[in-house]
C-alpha positions in Angstrom: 8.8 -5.4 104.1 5.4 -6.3 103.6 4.3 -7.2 107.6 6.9 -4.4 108.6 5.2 -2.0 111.4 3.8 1.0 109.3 5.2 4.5 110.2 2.3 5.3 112.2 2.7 1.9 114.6 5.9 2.7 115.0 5.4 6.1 116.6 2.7 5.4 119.0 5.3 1.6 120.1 8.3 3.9 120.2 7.2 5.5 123.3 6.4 2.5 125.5 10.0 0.9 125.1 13.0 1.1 127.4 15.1 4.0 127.1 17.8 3.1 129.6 19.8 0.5 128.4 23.4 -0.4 129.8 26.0 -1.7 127.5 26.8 -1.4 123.7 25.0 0.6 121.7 21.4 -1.4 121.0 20.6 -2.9 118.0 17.4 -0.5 116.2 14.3 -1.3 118.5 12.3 -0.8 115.2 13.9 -4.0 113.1 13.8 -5.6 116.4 10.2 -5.6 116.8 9.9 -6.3 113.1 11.9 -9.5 113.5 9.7 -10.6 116.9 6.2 -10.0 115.1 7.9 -12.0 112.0 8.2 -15.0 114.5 4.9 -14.7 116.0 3.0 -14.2 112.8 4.9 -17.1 110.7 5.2 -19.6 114.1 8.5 -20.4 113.0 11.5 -20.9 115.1 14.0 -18.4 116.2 17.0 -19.6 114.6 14.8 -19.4 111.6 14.5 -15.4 111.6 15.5 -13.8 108.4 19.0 -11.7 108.8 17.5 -8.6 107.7 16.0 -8.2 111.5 19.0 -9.1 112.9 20.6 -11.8 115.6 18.0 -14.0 116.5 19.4 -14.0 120.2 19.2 -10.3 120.3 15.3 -10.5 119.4 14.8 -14.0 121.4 16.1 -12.3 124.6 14.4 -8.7 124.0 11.4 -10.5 123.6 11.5 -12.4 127.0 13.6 -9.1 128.8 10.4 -6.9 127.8 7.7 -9.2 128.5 9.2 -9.9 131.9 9.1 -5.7 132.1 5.7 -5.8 131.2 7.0 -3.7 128.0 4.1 -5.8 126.3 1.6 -4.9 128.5 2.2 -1.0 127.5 2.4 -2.1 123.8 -0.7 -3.5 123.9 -2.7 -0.1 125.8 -0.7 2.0 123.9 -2.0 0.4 120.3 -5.7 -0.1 121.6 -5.5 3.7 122.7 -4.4 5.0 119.1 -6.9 2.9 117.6 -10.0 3.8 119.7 -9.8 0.7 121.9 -10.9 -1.4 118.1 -8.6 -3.4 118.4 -9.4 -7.5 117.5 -7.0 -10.5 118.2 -7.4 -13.8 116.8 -6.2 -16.5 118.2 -5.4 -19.3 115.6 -3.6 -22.1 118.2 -3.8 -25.4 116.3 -3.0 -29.1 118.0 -2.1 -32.0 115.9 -2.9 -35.2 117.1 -0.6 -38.1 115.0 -3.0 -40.2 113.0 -2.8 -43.3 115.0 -3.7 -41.2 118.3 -7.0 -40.3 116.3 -8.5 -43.7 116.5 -8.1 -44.5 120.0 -10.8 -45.7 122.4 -11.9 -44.1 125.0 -11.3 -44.5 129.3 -8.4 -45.9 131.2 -8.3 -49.5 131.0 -6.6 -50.5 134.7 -4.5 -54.0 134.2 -3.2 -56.0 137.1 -0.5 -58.3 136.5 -0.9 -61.6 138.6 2.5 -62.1 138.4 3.2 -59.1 140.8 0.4 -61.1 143.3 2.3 -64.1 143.2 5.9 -62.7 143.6 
C-alpha cells in the first residue's frame, strides 16, 4: 500500500525483531508493523485497523509486548543507522479545548458557603 514499509525498511527492521516466539505459528511481522505504523500515522483507533494487516489484537498486543522489550528502542537505532543518523521526527500532538472552555476567565475563585459556618 501506499505508507507500506518499502523493501529496504523492511530489511534493516527485520533484524531487530524477536525471533523466539512460543505458540502458533506468528502472524507475518512485516503486515504487522504495517498495520501499527497505519495506527500511529492515521491516530485512529485499533478496532479501526483495516483487515488487510490483520487482527487488530494481534497488532495492539505486539505493539505493547515489543515496546515493553525495548524492540522499539532497536527499531529506532537500527533506522537512524541505515540512514546516516538523518533521521527527523515530527511531532504533530494536537489538544482540543471544547468551545465553551475557550472563554473562560482566568484564577481559582475560592467560595465559602456560610451555610457550612452555621451548621
Amino acid at each position: 500500500m501506499r505508507y507500506d514499509l518499502s523493501d529496504f525498511e523492511w530489511s534493516v527492521i527485520e533484524r531487530c525483531l524477536p525471533r523466539n516466539h512460543p505458540g502458533p505459528k506468528r502472524i507475518d511481522d512485516r503486515r504487522v508493523l504495517n498495520g501499527i505504523f497505519w495506527v500511529l500515522r492515521t491516530g485512529a483507533p485499533w478496532r479501526d485497523l483495516p483487515g488487510r494487516y490483520g487482527p487488530y489484537t494481534t497488532c495492539y498486543n505486539r505493539f505493547n509486548r515489543w515496546r515493553k522489550a525495548g524492540v522499539w528502542d532497536r527499531i529506532m537505532d537500527a533506522v537512524s543507522a541505515a540512514y546516516d543518523g538523518d533521521v527527523q521526527m515530527i511531532d504533530s500532538s494536537v489538544v482540543r479545548v471544547h468551545q465553551h472552555a475557550a472563554g473562560a476567565k482566568k484564577g481559582v475563585e475560592i467560595v465559602v458557603w456560610a451555610a457550612a459556618e452555621e451548621g
